[in-house]
N, C-alpha and C positions, 0 to 999 in steps of 0.2 A: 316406245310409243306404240307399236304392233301389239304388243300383250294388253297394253290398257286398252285399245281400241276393240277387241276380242272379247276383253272382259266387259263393257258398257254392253258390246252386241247381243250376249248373251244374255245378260237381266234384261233387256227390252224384249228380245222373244220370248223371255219365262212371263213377264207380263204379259203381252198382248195373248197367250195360249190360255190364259187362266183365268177360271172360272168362278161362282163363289165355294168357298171352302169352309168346311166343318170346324169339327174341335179339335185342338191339336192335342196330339196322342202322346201317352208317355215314352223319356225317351228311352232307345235302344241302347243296346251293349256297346263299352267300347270298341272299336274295331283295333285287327292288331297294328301293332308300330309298323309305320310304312318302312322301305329300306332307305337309307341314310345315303343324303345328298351328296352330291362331289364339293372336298374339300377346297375353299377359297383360298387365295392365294398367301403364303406366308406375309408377307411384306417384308419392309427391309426391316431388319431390327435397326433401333439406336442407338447412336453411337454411344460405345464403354455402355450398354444398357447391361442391369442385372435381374434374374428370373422375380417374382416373388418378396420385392422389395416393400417391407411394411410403409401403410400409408404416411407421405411428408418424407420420405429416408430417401436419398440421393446415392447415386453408385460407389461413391468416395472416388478418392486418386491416390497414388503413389506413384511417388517418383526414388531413379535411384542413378546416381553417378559414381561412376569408377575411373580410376586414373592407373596408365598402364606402369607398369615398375620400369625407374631408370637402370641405367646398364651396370651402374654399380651398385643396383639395390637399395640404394640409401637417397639419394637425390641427384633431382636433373641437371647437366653440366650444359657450356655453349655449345649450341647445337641442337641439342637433340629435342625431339618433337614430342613431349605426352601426347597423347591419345585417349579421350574421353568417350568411352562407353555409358550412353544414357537410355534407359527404361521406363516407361510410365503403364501403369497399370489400373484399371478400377478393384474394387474391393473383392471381389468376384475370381479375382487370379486374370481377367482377361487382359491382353497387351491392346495399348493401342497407340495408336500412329499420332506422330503430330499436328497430323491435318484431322484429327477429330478433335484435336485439344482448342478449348477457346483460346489459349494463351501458353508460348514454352519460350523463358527466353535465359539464353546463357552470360553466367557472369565471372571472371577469371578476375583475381584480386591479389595481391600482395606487396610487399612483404608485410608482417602484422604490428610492425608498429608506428602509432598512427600520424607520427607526424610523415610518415613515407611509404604509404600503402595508396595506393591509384590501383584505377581496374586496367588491366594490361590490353587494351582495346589493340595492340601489336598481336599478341600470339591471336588473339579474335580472329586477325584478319578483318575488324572491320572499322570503321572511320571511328574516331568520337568526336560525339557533338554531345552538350550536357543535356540532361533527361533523355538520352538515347545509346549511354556507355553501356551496351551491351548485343549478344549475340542473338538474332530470332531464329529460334530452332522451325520454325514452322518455313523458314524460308523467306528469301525478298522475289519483288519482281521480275529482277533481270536474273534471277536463278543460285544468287551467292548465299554466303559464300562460299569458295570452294573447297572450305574444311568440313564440310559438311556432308554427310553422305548416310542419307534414310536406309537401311536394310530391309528384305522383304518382307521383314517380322514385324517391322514398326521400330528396330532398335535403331539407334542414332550411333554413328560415330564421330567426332569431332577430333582431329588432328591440327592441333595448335603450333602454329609457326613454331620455327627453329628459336631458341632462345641465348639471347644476345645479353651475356654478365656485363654491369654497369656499376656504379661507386656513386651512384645519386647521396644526394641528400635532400635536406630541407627546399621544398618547391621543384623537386623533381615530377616533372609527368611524363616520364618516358621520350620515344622510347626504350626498351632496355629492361632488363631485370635486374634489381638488385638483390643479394643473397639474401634467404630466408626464407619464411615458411608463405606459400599461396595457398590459395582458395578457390574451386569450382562452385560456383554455385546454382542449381536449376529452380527458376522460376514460373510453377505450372498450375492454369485453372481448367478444369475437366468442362467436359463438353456440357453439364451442368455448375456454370461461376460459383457455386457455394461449395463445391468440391477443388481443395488447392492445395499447393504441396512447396516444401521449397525443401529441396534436396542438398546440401554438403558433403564435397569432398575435398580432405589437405594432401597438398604434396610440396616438396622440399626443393626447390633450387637454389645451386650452387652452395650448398651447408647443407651438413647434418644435423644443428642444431634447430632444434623445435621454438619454438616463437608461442606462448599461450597467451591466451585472449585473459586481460584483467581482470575481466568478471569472470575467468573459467573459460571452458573447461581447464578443473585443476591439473589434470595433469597433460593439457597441451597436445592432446590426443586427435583419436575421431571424435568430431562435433557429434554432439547427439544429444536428445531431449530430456537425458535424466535428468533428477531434480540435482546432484549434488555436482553438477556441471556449469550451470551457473548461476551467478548469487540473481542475477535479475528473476529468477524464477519464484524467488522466494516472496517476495510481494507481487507480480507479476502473472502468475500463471495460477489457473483454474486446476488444483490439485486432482480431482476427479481423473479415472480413467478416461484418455478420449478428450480430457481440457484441453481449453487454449491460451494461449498465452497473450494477457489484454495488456497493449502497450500503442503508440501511437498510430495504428493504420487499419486494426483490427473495427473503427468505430465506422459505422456506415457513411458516407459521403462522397468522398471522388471517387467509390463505388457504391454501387445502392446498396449490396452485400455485403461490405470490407473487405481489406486485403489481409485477412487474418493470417496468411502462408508467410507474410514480410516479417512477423513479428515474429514466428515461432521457433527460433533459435539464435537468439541474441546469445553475442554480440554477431555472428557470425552470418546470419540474415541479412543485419543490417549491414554493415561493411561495404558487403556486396553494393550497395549504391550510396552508403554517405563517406564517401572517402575524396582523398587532395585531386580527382582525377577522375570520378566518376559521375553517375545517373544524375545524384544530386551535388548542389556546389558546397555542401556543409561536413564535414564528416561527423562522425556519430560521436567521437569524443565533442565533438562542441557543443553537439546535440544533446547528449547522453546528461552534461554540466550542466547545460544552461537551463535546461528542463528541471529537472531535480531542483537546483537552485529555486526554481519557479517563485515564489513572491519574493525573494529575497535577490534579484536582479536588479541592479540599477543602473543601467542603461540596455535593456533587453534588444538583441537581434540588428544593433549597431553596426555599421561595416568596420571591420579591421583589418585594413591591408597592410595594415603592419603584421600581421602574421596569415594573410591570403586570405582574405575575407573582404572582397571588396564591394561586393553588392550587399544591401540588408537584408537578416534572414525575419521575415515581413511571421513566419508564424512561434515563433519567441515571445511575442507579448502575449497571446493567449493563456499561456501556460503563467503567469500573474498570479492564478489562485491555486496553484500548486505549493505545497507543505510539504517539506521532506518528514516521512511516519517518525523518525528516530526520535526517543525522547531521552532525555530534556531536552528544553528549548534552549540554547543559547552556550556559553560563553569556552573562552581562552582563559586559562587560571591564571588570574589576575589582572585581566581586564573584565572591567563594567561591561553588563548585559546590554544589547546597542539591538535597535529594529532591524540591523544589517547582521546580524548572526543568527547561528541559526546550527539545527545538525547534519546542514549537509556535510560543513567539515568533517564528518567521520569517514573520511574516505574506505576504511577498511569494511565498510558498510556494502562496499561491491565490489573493492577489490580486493583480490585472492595472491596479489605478491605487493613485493614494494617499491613499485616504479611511480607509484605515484611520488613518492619523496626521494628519489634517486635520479628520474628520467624527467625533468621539469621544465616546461618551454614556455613559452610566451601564449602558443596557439592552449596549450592545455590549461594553464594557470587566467589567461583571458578568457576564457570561457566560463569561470564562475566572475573571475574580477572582472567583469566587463567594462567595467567604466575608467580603465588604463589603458594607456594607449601610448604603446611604446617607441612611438618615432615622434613623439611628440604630441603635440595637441590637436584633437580631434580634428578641426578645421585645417592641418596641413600646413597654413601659411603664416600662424601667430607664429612671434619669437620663444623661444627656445625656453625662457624665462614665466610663458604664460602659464598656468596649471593643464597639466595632464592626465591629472586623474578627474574627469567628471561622468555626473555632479562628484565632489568631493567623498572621502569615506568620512564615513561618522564612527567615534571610535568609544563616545560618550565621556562622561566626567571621569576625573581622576577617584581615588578610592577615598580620597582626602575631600570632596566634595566637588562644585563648582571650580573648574580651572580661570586662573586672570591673568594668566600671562605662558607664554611657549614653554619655557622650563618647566612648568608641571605636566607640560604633557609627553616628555622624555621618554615615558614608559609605555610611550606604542610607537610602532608595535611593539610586542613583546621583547624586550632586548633590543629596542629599536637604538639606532646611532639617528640623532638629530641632524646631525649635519647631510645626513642622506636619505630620513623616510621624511625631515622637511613637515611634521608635525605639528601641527601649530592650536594655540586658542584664539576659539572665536569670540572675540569680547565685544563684536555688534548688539547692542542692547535689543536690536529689533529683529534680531537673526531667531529662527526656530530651534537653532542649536547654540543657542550664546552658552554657556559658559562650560562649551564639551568641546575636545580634542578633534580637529579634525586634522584630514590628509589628500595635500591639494599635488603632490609633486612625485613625479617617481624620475629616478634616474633614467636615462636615455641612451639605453645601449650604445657604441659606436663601434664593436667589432664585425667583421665581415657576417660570421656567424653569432647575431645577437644571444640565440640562446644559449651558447658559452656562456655568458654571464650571469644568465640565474643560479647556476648554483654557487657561485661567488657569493652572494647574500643569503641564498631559501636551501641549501642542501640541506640536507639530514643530518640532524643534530651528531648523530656520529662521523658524520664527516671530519676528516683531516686538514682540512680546507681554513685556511685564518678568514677573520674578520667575519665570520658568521654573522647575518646583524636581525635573521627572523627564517631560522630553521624552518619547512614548511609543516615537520612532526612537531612541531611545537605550538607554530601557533594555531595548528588545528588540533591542539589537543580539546579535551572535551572537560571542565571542570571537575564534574560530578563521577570522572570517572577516571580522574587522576590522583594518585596521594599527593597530600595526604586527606584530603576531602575523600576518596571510593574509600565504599564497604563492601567492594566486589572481593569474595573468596571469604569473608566473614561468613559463620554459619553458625544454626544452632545446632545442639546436639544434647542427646539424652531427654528429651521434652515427654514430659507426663502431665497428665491433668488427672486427682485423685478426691478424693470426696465422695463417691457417689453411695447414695447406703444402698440401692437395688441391685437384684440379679446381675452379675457380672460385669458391679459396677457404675451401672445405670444410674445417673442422676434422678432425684426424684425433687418434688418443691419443698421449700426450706435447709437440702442440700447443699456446701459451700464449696464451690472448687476450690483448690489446690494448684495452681502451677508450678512446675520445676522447669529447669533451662540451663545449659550453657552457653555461653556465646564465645566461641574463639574465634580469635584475628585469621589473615591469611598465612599466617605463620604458623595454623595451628597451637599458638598460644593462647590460655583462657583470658578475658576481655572481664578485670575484676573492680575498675570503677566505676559499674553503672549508677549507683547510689552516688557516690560520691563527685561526681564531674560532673559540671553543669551543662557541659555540650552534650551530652546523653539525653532524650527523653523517650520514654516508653510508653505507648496504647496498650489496652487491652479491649478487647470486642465479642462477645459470644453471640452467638446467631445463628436461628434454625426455625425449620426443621430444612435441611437441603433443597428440601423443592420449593421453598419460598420462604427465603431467611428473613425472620425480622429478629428484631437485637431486643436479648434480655437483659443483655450487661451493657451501658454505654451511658453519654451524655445526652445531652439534651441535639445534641448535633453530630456526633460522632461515636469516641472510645472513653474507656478510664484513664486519668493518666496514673502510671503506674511510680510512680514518685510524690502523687499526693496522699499524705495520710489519711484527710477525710476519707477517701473513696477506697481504700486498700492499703495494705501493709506490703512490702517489698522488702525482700532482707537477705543474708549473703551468707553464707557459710563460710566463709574468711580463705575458701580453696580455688572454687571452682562455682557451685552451684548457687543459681539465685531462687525464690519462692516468691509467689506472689498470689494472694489471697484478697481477696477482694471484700470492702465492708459488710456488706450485705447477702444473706442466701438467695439462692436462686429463686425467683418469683414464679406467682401463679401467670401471671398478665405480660405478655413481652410490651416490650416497648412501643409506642405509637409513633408513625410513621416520622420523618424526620419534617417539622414544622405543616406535616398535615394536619390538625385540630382535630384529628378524630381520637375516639373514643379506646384506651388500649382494649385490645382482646387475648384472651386465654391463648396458652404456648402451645399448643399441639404435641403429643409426641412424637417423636423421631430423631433421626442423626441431628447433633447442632455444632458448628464449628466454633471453635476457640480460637479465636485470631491473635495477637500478639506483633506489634511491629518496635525495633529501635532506632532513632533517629540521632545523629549526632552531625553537627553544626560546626563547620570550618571553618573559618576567616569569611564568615556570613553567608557559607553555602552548603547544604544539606545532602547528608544522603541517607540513606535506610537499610535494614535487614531484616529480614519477618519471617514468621513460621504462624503454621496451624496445627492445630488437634483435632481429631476429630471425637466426639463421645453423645451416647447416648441418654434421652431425657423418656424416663417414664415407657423404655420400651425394649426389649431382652432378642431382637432384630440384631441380626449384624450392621455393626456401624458402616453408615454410607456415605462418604463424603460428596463434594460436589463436582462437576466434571463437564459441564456443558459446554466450553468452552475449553481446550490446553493452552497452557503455559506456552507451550512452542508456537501454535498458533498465532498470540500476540506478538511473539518474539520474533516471529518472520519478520516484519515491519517493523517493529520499533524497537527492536534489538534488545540481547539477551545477555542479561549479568552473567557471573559467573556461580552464582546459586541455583543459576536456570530459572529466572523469575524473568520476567520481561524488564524491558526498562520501562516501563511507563513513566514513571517518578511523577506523576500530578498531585498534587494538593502541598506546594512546598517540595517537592521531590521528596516524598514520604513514602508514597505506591508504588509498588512490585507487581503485586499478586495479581494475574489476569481472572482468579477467581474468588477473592474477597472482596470485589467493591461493592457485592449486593447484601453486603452487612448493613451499608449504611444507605445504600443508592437502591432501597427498597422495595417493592409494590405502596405506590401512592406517597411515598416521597415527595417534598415540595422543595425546588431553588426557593431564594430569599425573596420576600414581597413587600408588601407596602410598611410601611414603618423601621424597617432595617436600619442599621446605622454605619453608614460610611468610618471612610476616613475625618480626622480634626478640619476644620474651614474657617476661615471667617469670611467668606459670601461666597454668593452664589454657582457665580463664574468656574468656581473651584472645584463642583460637584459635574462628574460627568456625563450625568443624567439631567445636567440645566440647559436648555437650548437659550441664548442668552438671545437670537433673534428672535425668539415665539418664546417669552416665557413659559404663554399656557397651556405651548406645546409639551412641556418640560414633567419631569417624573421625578423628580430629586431635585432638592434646596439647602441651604445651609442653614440648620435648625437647633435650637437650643438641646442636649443630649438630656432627657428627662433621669436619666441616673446620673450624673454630675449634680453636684450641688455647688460647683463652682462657676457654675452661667457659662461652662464651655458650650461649642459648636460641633457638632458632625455635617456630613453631609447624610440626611436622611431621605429616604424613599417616601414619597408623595402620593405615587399611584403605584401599582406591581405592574410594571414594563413588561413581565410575562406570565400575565395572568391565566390560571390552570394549566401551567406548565410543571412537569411533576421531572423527574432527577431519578426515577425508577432506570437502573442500570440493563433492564432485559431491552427498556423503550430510547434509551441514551445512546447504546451503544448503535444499533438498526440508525438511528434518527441521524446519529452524526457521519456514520459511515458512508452514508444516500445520499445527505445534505444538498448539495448543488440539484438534485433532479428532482427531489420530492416537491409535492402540490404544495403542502405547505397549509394544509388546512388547521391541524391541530393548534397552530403558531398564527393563524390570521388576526387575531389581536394583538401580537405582540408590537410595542409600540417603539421599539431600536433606539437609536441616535443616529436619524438620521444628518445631523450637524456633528458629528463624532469626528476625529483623522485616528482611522480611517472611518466614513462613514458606516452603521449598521443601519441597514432600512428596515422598515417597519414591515411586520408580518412575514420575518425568517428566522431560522434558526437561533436561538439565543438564550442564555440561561443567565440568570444572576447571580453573582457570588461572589466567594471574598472580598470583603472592603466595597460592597456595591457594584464589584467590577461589571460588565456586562461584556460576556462573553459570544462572539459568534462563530458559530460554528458553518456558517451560509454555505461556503465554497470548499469545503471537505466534500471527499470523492474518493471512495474504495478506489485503489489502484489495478485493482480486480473486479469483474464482474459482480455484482452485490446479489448475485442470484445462487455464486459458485458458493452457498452454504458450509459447504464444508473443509473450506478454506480456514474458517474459525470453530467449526464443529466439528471436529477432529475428533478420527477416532484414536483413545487410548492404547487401544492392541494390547491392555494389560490383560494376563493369564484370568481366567475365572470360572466360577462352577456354581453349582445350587447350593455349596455352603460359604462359596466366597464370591459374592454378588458383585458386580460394577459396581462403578460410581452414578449419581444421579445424574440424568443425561445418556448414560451409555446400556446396552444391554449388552447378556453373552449370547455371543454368535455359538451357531450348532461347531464351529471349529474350535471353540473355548477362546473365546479373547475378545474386549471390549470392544464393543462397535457404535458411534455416537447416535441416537433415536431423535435428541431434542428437538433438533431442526424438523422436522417430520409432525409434529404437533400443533395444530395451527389451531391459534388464540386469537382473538382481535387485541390484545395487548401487543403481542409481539408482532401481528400482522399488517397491521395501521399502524406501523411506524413508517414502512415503508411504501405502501397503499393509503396515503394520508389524503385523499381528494375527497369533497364533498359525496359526491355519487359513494366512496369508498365504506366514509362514514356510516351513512344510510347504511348500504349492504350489511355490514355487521350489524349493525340497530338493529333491524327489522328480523334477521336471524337470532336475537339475543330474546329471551324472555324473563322478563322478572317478576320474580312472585311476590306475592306479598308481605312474605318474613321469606329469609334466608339470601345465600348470596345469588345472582343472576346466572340463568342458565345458558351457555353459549352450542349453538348445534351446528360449530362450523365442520365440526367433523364428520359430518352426513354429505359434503362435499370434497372436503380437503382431507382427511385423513388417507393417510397409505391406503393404497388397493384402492380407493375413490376415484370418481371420473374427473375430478378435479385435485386431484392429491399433492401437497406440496411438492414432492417428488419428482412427480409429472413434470408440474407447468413451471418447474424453475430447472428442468432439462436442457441446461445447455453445452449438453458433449453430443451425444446420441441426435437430438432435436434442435441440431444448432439451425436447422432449416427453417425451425416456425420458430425458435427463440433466438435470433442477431442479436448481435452487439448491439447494447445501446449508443446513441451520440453523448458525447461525455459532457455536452453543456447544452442549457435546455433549448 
């Protein structure tokens, strides 16, 4: 206040002294630099703060726990006290203290299996109460507890009560230790919440024998983040250096950040609170089932205190629109395909031993069969006689058709005994399952220990055990990938494609391929009636140029069949090798788009793939084998195949035959190949539209696309088939239900991946069923196809971040050089080895699939320009291309930038 005062005083006497005054003069020389101020006060730095931190970048955390060695080396005996040495650090190397952490709380868990794993809130030393079974490393108020003791470094020691050996079982919560492998585990957020850590450490009481987690770690070791530790990482986790692992807590909510540290070591994260005795009242086996299970629940998050579940778990029904990725969809060999299957039964799908079909309880097996209830009938007080299983299972018709009476329904389950799985037909004319098998009754344990008696009926088929009556390997076996239906370990071998009269080969127009092939069994024996058997059928597909394949060889909708003579010749050399030659040479004009009405255009040259698939047909169920070629048209280039996507990629999630193809199996369980579908699912592709022809009808009612309360609402009728000359019916398409909806595989796969989140602009016409079971609402996700079907795709949902690119854009890491080039998709890195680029390329085809909002549209418009003649010019790459301020790259950054890119909420 004195200096301002000073300073006012002084301009008022340079005023009042002043005269008037001339011109003002040019200025003078700088003068020199005065001598330099006294330095201001450091201030405090912040807490774990780092020098130099690029802007948006957080200091990170680390955390680490240590467990001291028992007296024998091998494990802790009664008695004696571990001792937990724990550290937390920012990225920087600095240590910091627990009173600078927003959050550190300690969790002690065992033994690991899970019908008898509680958090040992005893060695804690501190109470349990649920949502609170755990230790706060930061301290309570009244100073506890007293196993805790801060060093002057910041390190924590924690000395865990004396341990007291117990013989628990089933409903054990302490206290007490039972033998086997425990769990430390720290739970820490940095003095910035978006920096968090969740620390593991195992140690052994009372046994030397190691206890591993289902899903991994294989070898029951130290917990740790690599990928080949546990299967949940393999659809789960943000492959990128620096990923996270997206699973139930990581989405923003009952934190505005997530709790992405809960999720990043599954199983062994979790545990720590969803255990018979912990933070949460669920454990993560119930968790883990009933989730996965997701639409295929039928009584979701029910209480079951028949196996200690007595309050409802109220967030079980959200997960409704969850799909397990595994493909195919559906069955047990030799029972009917039913809305209640599905491929979660794959259990080996996550786990890495075989206790799922050895170790089998009421709590693990009620967790996908939820709707059984093993002490009887839901309600507790009906007689003993009422049904126990609801709603009932549906097990569908017998193979023989419509069942009309109990005795055809004998054969479920699988090997079922009637007189105990109580099987019955529904012969109510007004029932929605009249004339399918259902299953209203399960027997009613009466031993002390109920789960004795599951494997009386569900062991594993190699069990020694009599009266087996539905092994649990059995009836989760998987159709399509059982003999004698799998063509898992079938392969081809020796595959040429010859014809070409140019340089080295090269196809030229007028040119005829030539295929050759063998195909041996898994026995490595040759596979010599494909002509001859009629469960055999063969495609043939060529299509190119790799960067934008359209089909020069194919039908009107798909491939050639390779057993009809109009379209090629097929033929056998009476050993081993098949040929196959197709009618016609290679054309000027490839194909036009699949029921796009446009105009064909000239083939371009370049690499083009020879595709080749065999299909053979079981006791009415399909499976496949396929191979490609790759050869060149019109161009003396090394051949490039196509690469934007791997094989392994798809096969994280929907699992991998034994050819190394995915399992996709869609179109009839026909599909492998995670990169031939853009043979046929090509730029401007169209699903099926107005005039298509269903399945046979005679009315309306029968056509899925008839709303029978709003006719006019309706898209499909039962119509006279204009190629019959018999006055038969189809059901035929009225209007296109989705109209300018295209089947282009670059824009199919983005659109369904996203589905549940996307705006949904491209699809704002689409006109669903919304009277459909299940309903399809109008203006989401949905394609038309086989038989009229109308497929929705609405509540599909990357189980990963749809941003972790290269999750599916994987890189190759094959060897290569400037005479042996990548595949298309990938380039060579200055280390020599493929490295994926695709994703990096930003198009409004691929970028509007998941950027589909009106506003989004625009932006690419108004960036596009189109000339007069020729194709339209896109200038996203003036922002988005690599090195750009907007660079794909950049803004789908979510390892390094998880701070301005969070998790999305997984439903809108």
């Amino acid at each position: 206040m004195l200096r301002k005062s000073l300073v006012v005083l002084a301009i008022a006497l340079a005023a009042a002294c002043s005269g008037s005054s001339g011109p003002e003069g040019p200025q003078g020389p700088q003068g020199p630099t005065g001598p330099a101020g006294p330095a201001g006060d450091a201030g405090t730095p912040g807490a774990g703060a780092c020098p130099g931190l690029p802007v948006g970048q957080t200091p990170g955390l680390t955390a680490s726990v240590t467990v001291s060695k028992p007296a024998n080396g091998t494990f802790f005996a009664a008695g004696e006290q571990p001792v937990l040495t724990i550290a937390f650090a920012n990225n920087c190397g600095t240590q910091l203290t627990p009173a600078q952490l927003t959050q550190a709380e300690l969790y002690v868990y065992g033994p690991r299996s899970p019908n008898l794993t509680i958090t040992n809130v005893d060695l804690l030393n501190v109470p349990y109460a649920p949502f609170g079974a755990y230790s706060n490393l930061k301290g309570y108020p009244d100073g506890g507890p007293p196993n805790l003791t801060v060093e002057a470094d910041g390190t924590i020691t924690y000395k865990l009560n004396p341990i007291t050996i117990v013989d628990g079982g089933f409903g054990f919560q302490g206290p007490g230790e039972i033998p086997g492998t425990y769990s430390a585990g720290v739970w820490s957020l940095g003095p910035n919440t978006l920096d968090q850590n969740f620390a593991l450490a195992d140690f052994q009481i009372g046994t030397a024998t190691v206890e591993t987690y289902v899903s991994g770690p294989a070898d029951g070791g130290t917990v740790s983040a690599a990928l080949d530790n546990s299967t949940c990482f393999a659809c789960h986790k943000n492959d990128a250096i620096g990923g996270k692992t997206y699973m139930a807590h990581i989405a923003p909510g009952f934190s505005p950040v997530g709790n992405y540290a809960l999720d990043s070591l599954p199983i062994g994260s979790c545990k720590s609170c969803h255990n018979n005795h912990g933070y949460s009242p669920y454990t993560i086996m119930h968790k883990a089932h009933a989730a996965h299970r997701g639409e295929h629940q039928l009584a979701p998050g029910v209480p079951h205190p028949d196996y200690g579940y007595v309050q409802p778990d109220t967030s079980l029904p959200t997960y409704l629109n969850v799909g397990f990725p595994l493909m195919p969809i559906g069955g047990t060999p030799g029972v009917a395909l039913t809305a209640d299957v599905a491929m979660e039964k794959n259990c080996t799908a996550c786990h890495v031993n075989n206790v799922w079909a050895t170790n089998i309880s009421r709590a693990a097996c009620g967790s996908c069969h939820d709707n059984v209830f093993f002490a009887g009938p839901p309600d507790g007080g009906a007689p003993a006689t009422s049904p126990n299983i609801v709603p009932q299972t549906v097990f569908g018709q017998p193979s023989t058709g419509p069942c009309t009476n109990d005795s055809a329904c004998n054969g479920f389950p699988v090997g079922g005994n009637p007189n105990l799985s109580a099987t019955s037909c529904d012969v109510s004319a007004t029932s929605p399952t009249f004339g399918q098998c259902v299953l209203r009754f399960h027997p009613i344990p009466t031993s002390p220990n109920p789960d004795t008696e599951c494997a009386t009926c569900h062991a594993a088929s190699t069990s020694t055990a009599p009266g087996l009556i539905a092994p649990v390997d059995k009836v989760h076996g998987i159709s399509q990938w059982t003999a004698p239906i799998t063509l898992d370990g079938y392969t081809f071998k020796n595959v040429s494609v010859t014809g070409g009269s140019g340089t080295g080969g090269s196809f030229n127009v007028s040119d005829t391929p030539v295929l050759s092939f063998q195909l041996l069994d898994a026995s490595d024996a040759g596979v010599i009636d494909l002509k001859t058997n009629s469960a055999w059928a063969g495609t043939f597909i060529v299509a190119g140029p790799t960067s934008n394949p359209q089909r020069v060889y194919g039908s009107a909708t798909g491939g050639l069949s390779m057993k009809t003579a109009s379209t090629g010749t097929l033929t056998f050399d009476g050993t081993s090798t098949y040929t196959y030659t197709p009618s016609t040479p290679w054309p000027a004009n490839a194909l036009a788009p699949i029921l796009s009405g446009l105009t064909p255009q000239p083939a371009p040259p370049g690499s083009y793939t020879v595709w080749f698939y065999w299909a053979r047909t079981t006791n009415g169920v399909r499976d496949a084998v396929d191979a490609q070629k790759v050869v060149n048209f019109q161009t003396t280039n090394p051949v490039q195949a196509r690469q934007v996507v791997t094989q392994a990629a798809c096969a994280a999630c929907h699992g991998q035959a034994a050819d190394g193809f995915p399992h996709l199996a869609l179109h009839g369980d026909q599909r492998k190949n995670g990169e031939t579908c853009n043979t046929c699912h090509s730029q401007y592709a169209q699903d099926l539209g107005a005039g298509s022809i269903g399945p046979t009808c005679t009315s309306n009612t029968q056509c899925g696309g008839y709303n029978a309360a709003n006719p006019s609402a309706s898209w499909e009728a039962c119509l006279p088939n204009p190629s019959l000359t018999d006055g038969g019916t189809n059901c035929t398409t009225t209007a296109d239900p989705t109209p300018g909806v295209e089947i282009d595989y670059q824009k199919m796969v983005h659109n369904i991946h996203f589905a549940r989140l996307r705006a949904g602009y491209a699809e704002r016409n689409n006109l669903g069923e919304p009277w459909g079971t299940p309903p399809i609402a109008p203006a989401t996700l949905n394609y038309l196809g086989f038989n009229n079907g109308l497929s929705s795709f609405q509540e599909v949902l990357s189980p990963v971040d749809v941003r972790s690119c290269t999750n599916c854009h994987q890189d190759s890491k094959v060897a290569c050089s400037a005479s042996t080039p990548c595949a298309y998709g990938q380039t060579c890195s200055a280390s020599g080895s493929c490295v994926n680029v695709a994703w990096q390329s930003p198009t409004t085809r691929a970028c509007m699939t998941c950027h589909d909002s009106a506003d989004d549209a625009a932006h690419a418009a108004i960036n596009t320009y189109t000339p007069a003649s020729g194709p339209p010019i896109e200038t996203c790459t003036v922002c988005h291309a690599s090195g750009s301020a907007f660079a794909v790259d950049t803004v789908h950054n979510i390892t390094s930038l998880y701070s301005i890119h969070l998790a999305y909420p997984r439903e809108p």
